[in-house]
C-alpha positions as CSV (number, residue, x, y, z in Angstrom):
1,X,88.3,29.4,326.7
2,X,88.0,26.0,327.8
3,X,90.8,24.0,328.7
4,X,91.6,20.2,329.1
5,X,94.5,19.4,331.4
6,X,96.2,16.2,331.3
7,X,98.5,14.5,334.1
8,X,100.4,11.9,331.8
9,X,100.5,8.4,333.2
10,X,100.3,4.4,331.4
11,X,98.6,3.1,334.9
12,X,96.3,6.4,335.6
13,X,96.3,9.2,333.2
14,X,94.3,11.9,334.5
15,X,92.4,15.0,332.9
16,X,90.6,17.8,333.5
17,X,88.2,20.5,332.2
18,X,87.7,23.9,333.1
19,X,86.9,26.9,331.3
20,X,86.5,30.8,332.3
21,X,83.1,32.0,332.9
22,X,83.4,36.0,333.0
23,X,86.7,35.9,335.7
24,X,85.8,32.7,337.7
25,X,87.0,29.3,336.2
26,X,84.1,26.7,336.0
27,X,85.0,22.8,336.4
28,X,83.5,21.0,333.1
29,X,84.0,17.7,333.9
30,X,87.1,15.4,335.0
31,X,88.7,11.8,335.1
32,X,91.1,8.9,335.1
33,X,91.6,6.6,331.9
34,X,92.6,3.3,334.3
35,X,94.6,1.0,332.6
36,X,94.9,-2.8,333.1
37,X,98.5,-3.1,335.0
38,X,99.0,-6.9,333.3
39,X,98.6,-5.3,329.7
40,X,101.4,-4.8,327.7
41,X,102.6,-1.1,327.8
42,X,101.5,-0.7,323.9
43,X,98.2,-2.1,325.1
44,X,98.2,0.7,327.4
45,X,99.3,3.4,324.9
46,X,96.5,2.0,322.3
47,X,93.7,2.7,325.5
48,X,94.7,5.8,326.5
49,X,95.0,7.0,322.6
50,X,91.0,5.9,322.3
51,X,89.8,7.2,325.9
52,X,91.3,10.7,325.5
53,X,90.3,11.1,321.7
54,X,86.8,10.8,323.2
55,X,87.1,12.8,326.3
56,X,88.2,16.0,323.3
57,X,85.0,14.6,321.1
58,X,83.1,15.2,323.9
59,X,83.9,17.9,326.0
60,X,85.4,20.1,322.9
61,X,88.2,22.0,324.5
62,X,89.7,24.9,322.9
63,X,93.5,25.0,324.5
64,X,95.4,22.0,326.4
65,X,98.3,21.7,328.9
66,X,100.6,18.4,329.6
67,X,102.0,18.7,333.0
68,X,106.0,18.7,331.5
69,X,108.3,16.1,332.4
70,X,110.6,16.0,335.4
71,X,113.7,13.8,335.8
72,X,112.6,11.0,338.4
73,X,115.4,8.3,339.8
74,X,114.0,5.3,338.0
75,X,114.7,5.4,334.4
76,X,112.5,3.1,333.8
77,X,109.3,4.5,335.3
78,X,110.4,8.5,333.0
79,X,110.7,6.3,330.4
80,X,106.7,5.0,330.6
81,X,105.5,8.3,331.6
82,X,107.2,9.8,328.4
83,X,105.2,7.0,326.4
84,X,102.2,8.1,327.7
85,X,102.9,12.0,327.6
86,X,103.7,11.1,323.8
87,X,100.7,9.5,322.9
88,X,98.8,12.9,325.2
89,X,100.8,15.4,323.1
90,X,99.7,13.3,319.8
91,X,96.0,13.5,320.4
92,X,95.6,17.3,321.4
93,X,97.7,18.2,318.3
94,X,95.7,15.9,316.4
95,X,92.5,17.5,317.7
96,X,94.1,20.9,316.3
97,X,94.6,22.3,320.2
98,X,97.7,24.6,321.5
99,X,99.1,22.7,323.6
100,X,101.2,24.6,327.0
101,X,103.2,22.7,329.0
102,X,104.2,23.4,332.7
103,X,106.1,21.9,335.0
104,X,104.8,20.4,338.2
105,X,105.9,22.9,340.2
106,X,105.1,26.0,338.3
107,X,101.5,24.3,338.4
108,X,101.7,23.5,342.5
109,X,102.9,27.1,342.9
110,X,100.1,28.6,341.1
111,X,97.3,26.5,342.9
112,X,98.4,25.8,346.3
113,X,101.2,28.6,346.3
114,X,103.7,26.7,346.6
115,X,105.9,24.3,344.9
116,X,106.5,21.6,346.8
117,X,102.6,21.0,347.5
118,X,101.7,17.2,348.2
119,X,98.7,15.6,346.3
120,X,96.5,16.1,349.1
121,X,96.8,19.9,348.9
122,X,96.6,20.2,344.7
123,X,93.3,17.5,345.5
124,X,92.0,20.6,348.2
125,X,93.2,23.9,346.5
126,X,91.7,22.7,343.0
127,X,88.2,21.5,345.1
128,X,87.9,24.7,346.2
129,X,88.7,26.8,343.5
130,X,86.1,24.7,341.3
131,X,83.5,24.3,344.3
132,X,83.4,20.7,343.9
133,X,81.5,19.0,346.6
134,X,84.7,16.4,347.6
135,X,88.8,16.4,345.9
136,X,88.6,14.7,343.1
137,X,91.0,11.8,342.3
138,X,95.0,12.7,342.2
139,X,95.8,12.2,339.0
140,X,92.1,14.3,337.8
141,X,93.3,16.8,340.8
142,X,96.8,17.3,339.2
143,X,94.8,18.1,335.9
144,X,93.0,20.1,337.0
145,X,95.1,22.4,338.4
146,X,97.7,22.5,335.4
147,X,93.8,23.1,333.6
148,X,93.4,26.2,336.1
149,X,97.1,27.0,336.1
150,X,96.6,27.6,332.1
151,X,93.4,29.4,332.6
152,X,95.4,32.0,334.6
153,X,98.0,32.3,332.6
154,X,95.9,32.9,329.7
155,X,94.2,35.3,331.4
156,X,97.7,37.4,332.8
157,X,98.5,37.4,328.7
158,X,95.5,38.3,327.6
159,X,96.0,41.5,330.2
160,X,99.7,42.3,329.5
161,X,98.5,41.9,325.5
162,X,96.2,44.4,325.8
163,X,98.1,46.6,328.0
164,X,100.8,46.3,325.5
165,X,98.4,47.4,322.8
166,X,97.6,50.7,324.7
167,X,100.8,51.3,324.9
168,X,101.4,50.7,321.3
169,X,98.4,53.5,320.6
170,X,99.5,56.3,323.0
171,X,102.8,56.2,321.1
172,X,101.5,56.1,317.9
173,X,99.1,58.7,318.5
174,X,101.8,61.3,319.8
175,X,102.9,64.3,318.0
176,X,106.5,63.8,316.4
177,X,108.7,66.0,318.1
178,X,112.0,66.9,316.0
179,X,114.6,68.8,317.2
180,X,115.1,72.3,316.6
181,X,118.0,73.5,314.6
């Protein structure tokens, strides 16, 4: 499975790649799609549509996860972030990928261990789990950890499905036992 993360954003729109290699996750690659601040917002949109289309043409993911949105105090600013998480969510459908979405949070929680983790510690946690030689950016850090964050949650379904299925089998494969008159 390889999965591209993506922290939404219309200045810095982060992403990620990882993918499992037996039961370690492996970093693919990562980035930031800048955008020029004096542009017009749909100038913005039209960049990060292009830069991301080729980030999936190249790296090929298989699954995707959009960090989900959460309810900041300026309207204005949740209003350009859900632009920009719009024009995310369009491409990965468009590129035929499942798309998971988590909450900052639930991603913090399942990197650092906690939820209210700073950017500095998502930056550490997701350098060390990958081995990278230095954090990478925030916005490529936060994607990669919603990236890993999927990865482990794929893998805990992938266990419980399979569980389930033994389950399934054992049952089926008992004797019927009726009651006696």
């Amino acid at each position: 499975m390889i999965v591209i993360g993506v922290d939404p954003g219309t200045r810095h729109l982060g992403w990620g790649i990882v993918r499992r290699d037996g039961t370690r996750p492996m970093h693919v690659a990562h980035g930031v799609i800048d955008t020029d601040v004096s542009a017009s917002i749909a100038v913005r949109l039209c960049q990060i549509e292009s830069e991301l289309t080729a980030v999936i043409a190249t790296f090929r993911p298989t699954a995707s996860v959009v960090e989900a949105l959460f309810f900041a105090k300026d309207a204005t600013a949740a209003a350009k972030l859900g632009h920009a998480r719009g024009v995310a969510l369009l491409v990965l459908a468009r590129a035929g990928l499942s798309i998971a979405e988590y909450e900052p949070t639930r991603i913090k929680k399942a990197i650092v261990g906690h939820g209210r983790a700073d950017k500095r510690q998502v930056a550490m946690m997701s350098a060390t789990i990958l081995r990278l030689p230095a954090p990478p950016r925030p916005d490529a850090a936060d994607a990669l950890a919603a990236a890993l964050a999927h990865l482990n949650a794929a893998r805990l379904e992938a266990t419980f499905s399979k569980v389930e299925q033994t389950q399934m089998l054992m049952r089926a494969s008992r004797p019927i036992r009726r009651p006696r008159p």
